[in-house]
PyMOL CGO cylinders between C-alpha atoms (Angstrom):
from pymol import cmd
from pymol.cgo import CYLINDER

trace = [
    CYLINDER, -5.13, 30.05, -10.86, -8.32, 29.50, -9.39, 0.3, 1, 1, 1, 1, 1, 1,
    CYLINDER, -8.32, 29.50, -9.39, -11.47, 31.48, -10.12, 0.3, 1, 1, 1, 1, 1, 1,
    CYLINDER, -11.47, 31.48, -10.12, -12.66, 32.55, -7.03, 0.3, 1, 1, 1, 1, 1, 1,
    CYLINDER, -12.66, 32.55, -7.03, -16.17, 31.68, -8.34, 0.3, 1, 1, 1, 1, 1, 1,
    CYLINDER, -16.17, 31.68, -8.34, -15.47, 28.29, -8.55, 0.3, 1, 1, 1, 1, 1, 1,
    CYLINDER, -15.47, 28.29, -8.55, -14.36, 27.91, -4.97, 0.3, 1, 1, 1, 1, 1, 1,
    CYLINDER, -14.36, 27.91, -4.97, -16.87, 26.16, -2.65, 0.3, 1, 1, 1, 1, 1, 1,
    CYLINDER, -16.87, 26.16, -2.65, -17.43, 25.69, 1.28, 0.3, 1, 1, 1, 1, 1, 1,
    CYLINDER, -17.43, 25.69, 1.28, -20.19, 24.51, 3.47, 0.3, 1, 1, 1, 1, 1, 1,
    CYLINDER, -20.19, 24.51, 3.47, -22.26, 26.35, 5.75, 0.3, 1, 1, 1, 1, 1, 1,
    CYLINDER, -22.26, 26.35, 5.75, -20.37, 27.57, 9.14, 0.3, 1, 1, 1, 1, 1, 1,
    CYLINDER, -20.37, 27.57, 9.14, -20.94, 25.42, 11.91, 0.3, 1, 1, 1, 1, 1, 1,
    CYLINDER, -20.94, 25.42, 11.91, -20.86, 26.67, 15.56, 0.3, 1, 1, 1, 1, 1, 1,
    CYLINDER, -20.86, 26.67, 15.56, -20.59, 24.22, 18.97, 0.3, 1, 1, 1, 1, 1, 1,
    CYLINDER, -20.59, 24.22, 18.97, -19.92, 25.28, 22.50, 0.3, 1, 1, 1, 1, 1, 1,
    CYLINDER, -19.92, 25.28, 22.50, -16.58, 23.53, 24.01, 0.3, 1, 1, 1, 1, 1, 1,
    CYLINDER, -16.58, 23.53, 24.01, -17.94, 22.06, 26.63, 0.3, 1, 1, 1, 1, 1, 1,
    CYLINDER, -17.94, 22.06, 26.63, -15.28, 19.05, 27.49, 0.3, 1, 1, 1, 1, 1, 1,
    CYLINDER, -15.28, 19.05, 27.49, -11.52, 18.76, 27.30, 0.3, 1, 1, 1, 1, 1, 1,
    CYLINDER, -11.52, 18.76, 27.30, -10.71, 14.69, 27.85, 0.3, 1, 1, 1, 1, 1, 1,
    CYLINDER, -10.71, 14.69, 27.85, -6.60, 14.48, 27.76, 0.3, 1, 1, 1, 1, 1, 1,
    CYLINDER, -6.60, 14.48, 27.76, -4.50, 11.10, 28.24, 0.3, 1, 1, 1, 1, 1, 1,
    CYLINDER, -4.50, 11.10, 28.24, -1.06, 12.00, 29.46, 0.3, 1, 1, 1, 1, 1, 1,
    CYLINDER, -1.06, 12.00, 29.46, 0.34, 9.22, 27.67, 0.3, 1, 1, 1, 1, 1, 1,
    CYLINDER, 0.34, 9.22, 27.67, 0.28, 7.09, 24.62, 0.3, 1, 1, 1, 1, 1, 1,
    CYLINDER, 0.28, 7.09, 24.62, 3.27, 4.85, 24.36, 0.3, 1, 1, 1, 1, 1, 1,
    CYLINDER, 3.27, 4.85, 24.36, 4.55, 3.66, 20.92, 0.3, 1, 1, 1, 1, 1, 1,
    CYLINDER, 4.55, 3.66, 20.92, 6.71, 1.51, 20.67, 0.3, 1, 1, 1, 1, 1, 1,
    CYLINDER, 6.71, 1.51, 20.67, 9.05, 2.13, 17.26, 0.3, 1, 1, 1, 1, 1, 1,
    CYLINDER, 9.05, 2.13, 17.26, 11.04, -0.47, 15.38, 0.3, 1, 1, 1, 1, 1, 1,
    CYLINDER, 11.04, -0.47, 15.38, 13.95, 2.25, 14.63, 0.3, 1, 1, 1, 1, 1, 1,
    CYLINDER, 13.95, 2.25, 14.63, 13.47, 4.65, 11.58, 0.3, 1, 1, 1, 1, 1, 1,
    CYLINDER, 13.47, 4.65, 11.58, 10.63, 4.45, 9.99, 0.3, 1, 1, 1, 1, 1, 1,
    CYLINDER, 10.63, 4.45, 9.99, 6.45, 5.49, 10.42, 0.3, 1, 1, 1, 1, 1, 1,
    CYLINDER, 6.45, 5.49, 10.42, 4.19, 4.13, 12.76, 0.3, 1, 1, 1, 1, 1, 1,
    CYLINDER, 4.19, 4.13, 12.76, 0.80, 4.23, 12.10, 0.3, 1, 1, 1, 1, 1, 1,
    CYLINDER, 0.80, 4.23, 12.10, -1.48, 6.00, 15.06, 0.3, 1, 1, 1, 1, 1, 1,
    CYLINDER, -1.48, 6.00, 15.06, -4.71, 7.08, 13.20, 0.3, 1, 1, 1, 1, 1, 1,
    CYLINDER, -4.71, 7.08, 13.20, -6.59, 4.13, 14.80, 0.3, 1, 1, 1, 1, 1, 1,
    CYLINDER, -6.59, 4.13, 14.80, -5.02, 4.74, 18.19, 0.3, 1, 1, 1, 1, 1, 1,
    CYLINDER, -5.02, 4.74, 18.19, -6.12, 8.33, 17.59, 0.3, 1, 1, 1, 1, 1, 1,
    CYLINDER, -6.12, 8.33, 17.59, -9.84, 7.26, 16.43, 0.3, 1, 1, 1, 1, 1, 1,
    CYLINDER, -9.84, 7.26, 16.43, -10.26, 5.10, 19.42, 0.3, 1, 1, 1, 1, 1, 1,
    CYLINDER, -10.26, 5.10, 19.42, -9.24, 7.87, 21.57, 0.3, 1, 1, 1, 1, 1, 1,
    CYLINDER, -9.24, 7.87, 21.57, -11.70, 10.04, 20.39, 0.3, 1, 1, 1, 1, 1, 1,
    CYLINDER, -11.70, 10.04, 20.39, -14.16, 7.31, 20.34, 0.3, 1, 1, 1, 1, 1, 1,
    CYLINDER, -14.16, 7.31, 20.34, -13.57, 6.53, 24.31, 0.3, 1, 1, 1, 1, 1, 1,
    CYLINDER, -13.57, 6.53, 24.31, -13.83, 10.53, 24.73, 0.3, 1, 1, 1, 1, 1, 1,
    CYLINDER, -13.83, 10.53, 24.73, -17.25, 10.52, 23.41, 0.3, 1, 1, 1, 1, 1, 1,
    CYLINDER, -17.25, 10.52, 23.41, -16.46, 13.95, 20.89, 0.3, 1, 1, 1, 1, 1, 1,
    CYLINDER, -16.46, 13.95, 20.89, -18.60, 15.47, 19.02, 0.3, 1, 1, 1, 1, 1, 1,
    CYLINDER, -18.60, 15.47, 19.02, -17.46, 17.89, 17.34, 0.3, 1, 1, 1, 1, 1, 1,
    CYLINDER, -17.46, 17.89, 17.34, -13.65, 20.05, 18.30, 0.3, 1, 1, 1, 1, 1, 1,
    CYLINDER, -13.65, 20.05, 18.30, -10.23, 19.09, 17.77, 0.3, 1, 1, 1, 1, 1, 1,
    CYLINDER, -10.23, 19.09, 17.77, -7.70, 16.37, 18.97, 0.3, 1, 1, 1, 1, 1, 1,
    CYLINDER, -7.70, 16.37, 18.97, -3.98, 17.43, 19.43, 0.3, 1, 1, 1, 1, 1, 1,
    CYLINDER, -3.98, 17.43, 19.43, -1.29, 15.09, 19.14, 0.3, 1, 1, 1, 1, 1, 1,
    CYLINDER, -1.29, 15.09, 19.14, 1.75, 16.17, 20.98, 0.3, 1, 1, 1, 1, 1, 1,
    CYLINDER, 1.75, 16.17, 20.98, 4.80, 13.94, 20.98, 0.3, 1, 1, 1, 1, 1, 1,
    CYLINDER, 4.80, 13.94, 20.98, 7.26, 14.43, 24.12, 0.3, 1, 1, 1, 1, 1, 1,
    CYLINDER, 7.26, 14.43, 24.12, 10.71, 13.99, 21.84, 0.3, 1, 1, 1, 1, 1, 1,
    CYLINDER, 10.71, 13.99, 21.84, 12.97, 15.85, 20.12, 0.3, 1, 1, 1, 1, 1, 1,
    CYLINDER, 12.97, 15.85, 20.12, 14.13, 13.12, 17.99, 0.3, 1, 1, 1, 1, 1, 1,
    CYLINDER, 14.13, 13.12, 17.99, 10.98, 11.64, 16.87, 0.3, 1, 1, 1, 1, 1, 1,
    CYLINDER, 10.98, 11.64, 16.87, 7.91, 13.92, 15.41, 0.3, 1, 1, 1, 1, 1, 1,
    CYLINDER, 7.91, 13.92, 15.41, 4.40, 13.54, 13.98, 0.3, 1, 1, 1, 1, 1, 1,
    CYLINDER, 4.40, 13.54, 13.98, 2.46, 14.02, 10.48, 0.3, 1, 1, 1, 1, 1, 1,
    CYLINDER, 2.46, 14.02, 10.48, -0.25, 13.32, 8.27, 0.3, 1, 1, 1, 1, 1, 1,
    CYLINDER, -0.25, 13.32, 8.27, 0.23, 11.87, 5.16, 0.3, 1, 1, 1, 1, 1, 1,
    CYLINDER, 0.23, 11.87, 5.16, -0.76, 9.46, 2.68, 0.3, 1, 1, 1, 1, 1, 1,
    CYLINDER, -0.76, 9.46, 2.68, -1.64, 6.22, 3.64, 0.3, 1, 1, 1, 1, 1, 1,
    CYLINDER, -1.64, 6.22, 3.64, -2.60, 4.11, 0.28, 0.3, 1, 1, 1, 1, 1, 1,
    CYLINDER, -2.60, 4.11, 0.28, 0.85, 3.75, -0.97, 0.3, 1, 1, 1, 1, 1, 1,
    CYLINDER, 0.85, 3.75, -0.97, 3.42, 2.72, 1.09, 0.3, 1, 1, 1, 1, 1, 1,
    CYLINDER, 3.42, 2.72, 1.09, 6.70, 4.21, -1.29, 0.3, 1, 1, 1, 1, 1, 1,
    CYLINDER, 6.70, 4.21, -1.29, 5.34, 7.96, -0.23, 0.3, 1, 1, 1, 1, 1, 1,
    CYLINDER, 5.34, 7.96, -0.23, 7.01, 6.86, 3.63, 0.3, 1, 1, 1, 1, 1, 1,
    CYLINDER, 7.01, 6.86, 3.63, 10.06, 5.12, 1.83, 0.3, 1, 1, 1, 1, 1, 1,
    CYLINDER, 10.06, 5.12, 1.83, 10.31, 8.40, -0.06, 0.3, 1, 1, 1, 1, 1, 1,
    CYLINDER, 10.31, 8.40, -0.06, 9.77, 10.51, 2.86, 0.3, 1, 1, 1, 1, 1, 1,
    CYLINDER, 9.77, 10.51, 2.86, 12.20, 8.87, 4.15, 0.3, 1, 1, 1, 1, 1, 1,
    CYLINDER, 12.20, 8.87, 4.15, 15.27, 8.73, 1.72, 0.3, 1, 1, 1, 1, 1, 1,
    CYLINDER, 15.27, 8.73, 1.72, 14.22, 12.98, 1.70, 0.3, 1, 1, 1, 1, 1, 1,
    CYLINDER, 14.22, 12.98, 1.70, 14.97, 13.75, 5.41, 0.3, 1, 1, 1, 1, 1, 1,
    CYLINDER, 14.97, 13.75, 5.41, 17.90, 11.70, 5.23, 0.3, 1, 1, 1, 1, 1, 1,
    CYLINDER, 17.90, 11.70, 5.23, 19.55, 13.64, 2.30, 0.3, 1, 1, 1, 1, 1, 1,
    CYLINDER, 19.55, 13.64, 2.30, 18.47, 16.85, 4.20, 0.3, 1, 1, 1, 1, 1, 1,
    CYLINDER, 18.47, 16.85, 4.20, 19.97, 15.46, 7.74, 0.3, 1, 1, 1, 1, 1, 1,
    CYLINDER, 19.97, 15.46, 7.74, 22.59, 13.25, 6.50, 0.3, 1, 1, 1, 1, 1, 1,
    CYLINDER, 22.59, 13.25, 6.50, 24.68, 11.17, 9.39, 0.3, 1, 1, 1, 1, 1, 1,
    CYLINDER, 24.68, 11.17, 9.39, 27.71, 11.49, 7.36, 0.3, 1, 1, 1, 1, 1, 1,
    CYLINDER, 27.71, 11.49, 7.36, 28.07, 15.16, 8.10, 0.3, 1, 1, 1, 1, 1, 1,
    CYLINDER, 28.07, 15.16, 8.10, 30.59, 15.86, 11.22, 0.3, 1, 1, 1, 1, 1, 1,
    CYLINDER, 30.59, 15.86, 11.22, 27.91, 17.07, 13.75, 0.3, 1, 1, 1, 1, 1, 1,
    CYLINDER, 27.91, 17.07, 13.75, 28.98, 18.59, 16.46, 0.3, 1, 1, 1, 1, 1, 1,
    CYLINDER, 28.98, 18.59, 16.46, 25.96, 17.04, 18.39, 0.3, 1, 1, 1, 1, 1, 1,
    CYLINDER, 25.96, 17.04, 18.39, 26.58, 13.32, 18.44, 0.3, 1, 1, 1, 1, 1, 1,
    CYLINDER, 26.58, 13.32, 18.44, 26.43, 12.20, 22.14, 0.3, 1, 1, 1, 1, 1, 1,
    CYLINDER, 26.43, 12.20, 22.14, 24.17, 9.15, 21.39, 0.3, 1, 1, 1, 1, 1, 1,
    CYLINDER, 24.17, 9.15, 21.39, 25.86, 8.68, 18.02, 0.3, 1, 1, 1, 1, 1, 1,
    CYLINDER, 25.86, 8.68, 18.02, 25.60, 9.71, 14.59, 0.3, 1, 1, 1, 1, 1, 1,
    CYLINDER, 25.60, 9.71, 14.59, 21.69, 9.44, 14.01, 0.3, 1, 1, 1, 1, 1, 1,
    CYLINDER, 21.69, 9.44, 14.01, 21.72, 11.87, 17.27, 0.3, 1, 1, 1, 1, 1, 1,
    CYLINDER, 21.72, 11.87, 17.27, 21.79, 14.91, 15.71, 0.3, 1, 1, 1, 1, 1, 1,
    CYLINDER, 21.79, 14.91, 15.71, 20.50, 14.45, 12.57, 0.3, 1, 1, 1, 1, 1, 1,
    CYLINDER, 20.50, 14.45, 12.57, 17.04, 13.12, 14.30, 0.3, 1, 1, 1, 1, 1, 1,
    CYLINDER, 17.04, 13.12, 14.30, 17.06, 16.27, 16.11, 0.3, 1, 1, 1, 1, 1, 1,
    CYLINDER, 17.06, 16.27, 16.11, 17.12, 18.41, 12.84, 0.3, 1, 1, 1, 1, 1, 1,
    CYLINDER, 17.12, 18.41, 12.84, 14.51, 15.83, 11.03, 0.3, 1, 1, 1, 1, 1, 1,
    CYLINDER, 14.51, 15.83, 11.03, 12.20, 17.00, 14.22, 0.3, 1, 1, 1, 1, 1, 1,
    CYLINDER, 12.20, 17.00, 14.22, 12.97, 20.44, 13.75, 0.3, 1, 1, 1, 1, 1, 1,
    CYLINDER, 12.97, 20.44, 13.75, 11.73, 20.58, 9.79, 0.3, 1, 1, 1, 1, 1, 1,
    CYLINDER, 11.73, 20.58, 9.79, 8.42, 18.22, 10.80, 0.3, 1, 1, 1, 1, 1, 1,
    CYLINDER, 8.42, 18.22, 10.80, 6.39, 18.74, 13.46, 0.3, 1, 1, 1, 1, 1, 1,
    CYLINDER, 6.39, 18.74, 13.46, 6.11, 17.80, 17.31, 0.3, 1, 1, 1, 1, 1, 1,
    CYLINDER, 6.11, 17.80, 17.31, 2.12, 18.64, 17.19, 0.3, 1, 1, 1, 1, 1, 1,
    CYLINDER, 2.12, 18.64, 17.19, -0.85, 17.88, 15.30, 0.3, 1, 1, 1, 1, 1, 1,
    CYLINDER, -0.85, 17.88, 15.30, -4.21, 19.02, 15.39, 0.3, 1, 1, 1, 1, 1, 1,
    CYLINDER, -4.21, 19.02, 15.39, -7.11, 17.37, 14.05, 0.3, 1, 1, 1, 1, 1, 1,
    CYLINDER, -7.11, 17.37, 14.05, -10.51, 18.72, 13.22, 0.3, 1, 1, 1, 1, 1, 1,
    CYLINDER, -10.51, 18.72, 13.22, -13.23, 16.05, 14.81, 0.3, 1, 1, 1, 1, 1, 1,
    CYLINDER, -13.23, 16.05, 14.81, -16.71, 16.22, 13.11, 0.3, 1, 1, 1, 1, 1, 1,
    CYLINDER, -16.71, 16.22, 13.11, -19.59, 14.37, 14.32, 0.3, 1, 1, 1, 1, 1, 1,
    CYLINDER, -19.59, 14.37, 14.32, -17.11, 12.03, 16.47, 0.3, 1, 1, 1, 1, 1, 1,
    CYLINDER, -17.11, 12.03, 16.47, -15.01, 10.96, 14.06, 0.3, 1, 1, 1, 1, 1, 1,
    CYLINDER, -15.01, 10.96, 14.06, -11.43, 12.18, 12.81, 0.3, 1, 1, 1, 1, 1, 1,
    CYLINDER, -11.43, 12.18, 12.81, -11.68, 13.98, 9.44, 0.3, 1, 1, 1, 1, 1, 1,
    CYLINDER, -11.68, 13.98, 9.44, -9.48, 13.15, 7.87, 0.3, 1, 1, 1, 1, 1, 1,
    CYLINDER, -9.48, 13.15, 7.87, -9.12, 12.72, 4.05, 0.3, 1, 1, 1, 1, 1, 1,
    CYLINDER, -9.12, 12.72, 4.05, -9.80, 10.14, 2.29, 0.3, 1, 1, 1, 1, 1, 1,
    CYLINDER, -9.80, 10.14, 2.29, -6.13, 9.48, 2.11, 0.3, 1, 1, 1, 1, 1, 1,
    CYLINDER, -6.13, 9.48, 2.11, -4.39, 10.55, 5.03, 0.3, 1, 1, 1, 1, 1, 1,
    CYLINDER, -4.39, 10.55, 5.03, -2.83, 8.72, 7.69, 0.3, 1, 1, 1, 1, 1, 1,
    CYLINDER, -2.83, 8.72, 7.69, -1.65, 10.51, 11.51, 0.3, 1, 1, 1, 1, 1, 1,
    CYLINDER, -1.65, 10.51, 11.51, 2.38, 8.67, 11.83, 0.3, 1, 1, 1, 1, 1, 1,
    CYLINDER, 2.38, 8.67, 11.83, 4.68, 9.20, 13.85, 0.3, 1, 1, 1, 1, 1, 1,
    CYLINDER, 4.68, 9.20, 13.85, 8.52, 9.53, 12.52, 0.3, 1, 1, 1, 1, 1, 1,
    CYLINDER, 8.52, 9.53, 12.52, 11.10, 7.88, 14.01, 0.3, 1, 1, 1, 1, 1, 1,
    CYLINDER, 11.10, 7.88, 14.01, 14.51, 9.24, 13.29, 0.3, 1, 1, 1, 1, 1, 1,
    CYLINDER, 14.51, 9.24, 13.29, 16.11, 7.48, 14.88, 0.3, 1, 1, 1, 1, 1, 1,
    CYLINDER, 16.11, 7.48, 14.88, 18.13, 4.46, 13.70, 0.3, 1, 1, 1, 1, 1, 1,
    CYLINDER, 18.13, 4.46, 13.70, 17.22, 1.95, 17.13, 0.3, 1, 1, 1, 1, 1, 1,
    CYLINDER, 17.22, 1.95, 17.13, 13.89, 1.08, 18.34, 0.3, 1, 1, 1, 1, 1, 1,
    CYLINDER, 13.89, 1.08, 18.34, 12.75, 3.35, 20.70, 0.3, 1, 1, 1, 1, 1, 1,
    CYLINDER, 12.75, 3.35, 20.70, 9.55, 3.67, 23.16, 0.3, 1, 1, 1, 1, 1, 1,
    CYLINDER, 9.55, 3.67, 23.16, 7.52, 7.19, 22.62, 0.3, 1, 1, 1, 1, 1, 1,
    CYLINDER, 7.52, 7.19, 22.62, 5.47, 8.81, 24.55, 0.3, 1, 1, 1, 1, 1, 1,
    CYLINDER, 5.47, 8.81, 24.55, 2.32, 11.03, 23.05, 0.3, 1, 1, 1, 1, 1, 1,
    CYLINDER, 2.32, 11.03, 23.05, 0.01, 13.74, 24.54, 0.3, 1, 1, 1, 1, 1, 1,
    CYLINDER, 0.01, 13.74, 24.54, -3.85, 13.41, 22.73, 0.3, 1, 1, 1, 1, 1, 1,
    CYLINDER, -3.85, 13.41, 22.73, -6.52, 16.01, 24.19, 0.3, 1, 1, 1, 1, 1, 1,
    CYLINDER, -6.52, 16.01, 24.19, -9.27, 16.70, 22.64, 0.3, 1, 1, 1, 1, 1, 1,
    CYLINDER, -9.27, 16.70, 22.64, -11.06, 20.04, 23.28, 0.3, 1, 1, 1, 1, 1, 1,
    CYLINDER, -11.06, 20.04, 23.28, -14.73, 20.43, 22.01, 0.3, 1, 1, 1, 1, 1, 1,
    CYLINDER, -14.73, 20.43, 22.01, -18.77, 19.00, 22.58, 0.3, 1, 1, 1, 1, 1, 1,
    CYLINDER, -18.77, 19.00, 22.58, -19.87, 15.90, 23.79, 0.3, 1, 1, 1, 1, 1, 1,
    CYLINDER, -19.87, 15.90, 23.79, -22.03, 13.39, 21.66, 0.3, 1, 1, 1, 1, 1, 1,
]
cmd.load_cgo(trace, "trace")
């Protein structure tokens, strides 16, 4: 455990929001399962939104597909990721849910134990993130599919 002694934090910052830029829609295409990278499409967003400092939120308009922010230096985390929704959403169990075939119902439950929204702390105009950490979205499904993604950002002006 932790000493509480040796636990650090900088100085409390405060800002007025004084701007909320949205874009209804950012379209991904997806090559089936798998992660797609976004944290550039997200950085230029908040670029072209001239932040400051407040949050982005990713929203993604699916219930098959989802977003999250993981590691981005080595690329068997996402293969792992991967193999560990499938064994927790299997196709091979009889659904009762399989209108658009066997990775229909499944993707639905992958969704359900990510997430469908994101929100990012923005600093100084840029995403901060750690050092590590990429923003993907998940497809879960097993065809390529076209996505559509909600980024606002709420907060000061540069």
């Amino acid at each position: 455990m932790t000493s509480a002694k040796s636990i650090t934090r900088s100085t409390p910052s405060s800002v007025q929001a004084t701007t909320i830029v949205s874009s209804l829609l950012l379209t991904v295409p997806t090559k089936g399962r798998g992660f797609t990278d976004l944290t550039s499409e997200a950085a230029k967003f908040v670029r072209e939104a001239h932040a400051g400092d407040g949050a982005l939120t990713l929203f993604i308009r699916h219930t098959s597909a989802s977003l999250t922010i993981q590691e981005n230096a080595d690329p068997s985390v996402l293969v792992d990721l991967t193999t560990a929704l499938s064994r927790l959403a299997p196709e091979s169990v009889p659904w009762t849910h399989d209108t658009e075939g066997p990775d229909d119902m499944p993707a639905h439950v992958k969704t359900m134990l990510t997430q469908t929204s994101l929100q990012v702390p923005v600093l100084g105009g840029k995403l901060a993130l750690g050092t590590w950490q990429a923003i993907y979205l998940v497809e879960h499904r097993s065809r390529p599919h076209r996505r559509e993604i909600v980024l606002q950002f709420i907060g000061s002006n540069q």
